[in-house]
C-alpha positions as a printed Julia matrix, in Angstrom:
67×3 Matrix{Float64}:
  -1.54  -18.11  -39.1
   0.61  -21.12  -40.1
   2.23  -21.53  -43.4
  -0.49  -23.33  -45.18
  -3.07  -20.5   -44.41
  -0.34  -17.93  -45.58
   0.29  -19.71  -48.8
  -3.6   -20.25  -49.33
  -4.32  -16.06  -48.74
  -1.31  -15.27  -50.87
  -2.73  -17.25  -53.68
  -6.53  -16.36  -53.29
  -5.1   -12.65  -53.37
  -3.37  -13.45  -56.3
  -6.12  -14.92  -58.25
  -8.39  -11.91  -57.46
  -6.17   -9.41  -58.48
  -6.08  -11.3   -62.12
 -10.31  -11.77  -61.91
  -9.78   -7.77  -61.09
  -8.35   -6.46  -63.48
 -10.24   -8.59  -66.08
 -13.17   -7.13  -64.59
 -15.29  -10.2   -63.03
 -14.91   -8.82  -59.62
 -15.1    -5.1   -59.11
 -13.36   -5.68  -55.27
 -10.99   -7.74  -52.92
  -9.92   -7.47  -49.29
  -8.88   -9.83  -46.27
 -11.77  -10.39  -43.9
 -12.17   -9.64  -40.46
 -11.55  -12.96  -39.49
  -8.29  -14.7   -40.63
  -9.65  -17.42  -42.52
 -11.59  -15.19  -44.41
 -11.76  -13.22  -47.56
 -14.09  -10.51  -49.05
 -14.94  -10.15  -52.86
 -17.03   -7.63  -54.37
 -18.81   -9.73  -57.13
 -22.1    -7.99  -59.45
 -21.68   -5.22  -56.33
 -22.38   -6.89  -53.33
 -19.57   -7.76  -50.84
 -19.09  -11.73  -50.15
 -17.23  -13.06  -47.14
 -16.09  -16.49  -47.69
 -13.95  -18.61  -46.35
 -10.22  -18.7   -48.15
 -10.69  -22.18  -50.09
 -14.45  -20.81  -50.77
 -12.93  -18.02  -52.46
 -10.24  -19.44  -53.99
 -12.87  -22.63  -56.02
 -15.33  -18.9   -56.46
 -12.11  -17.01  -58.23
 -10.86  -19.79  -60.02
 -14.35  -20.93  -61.4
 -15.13  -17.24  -62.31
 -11.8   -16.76  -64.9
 -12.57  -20.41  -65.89
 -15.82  -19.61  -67.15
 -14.52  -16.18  -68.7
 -12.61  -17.85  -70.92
 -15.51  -20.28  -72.48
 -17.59  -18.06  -72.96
């Protein structure tokens, strides 16, 4: 994994923990493959890609707030 993928799963982890905790995701977790993450969203598990997941996370609190 080079630096840019590390950087990109740190912050993807990051953002999930906060959509967590606020309750818009009830789970989180890397994938099986390395460009990969999961996310529990309405109770089914998603595997996405990492820049899938991170437009998914940051749309998700986005929309939180507006509403």
């Amino acid at each position: 994994m080079n630096q840019t993928e590390a950087t990109l799963r740190n912050e993807v982890r990051e953002i999930a923990e906060v959509a967590f905790h606020r309750k818009l995701i009830s789970g989180y977790a890397d994938g099986a493959d390395i460009n990969e993450y999961q996310i529990v969203y309405q109770g089914k598990p998603r595997h996405i890609s990492l820049e899938q997941a991170r437009l998914f996370l940051i749309d998700l609190l986005y929309r939180s707030q507006i509403y």
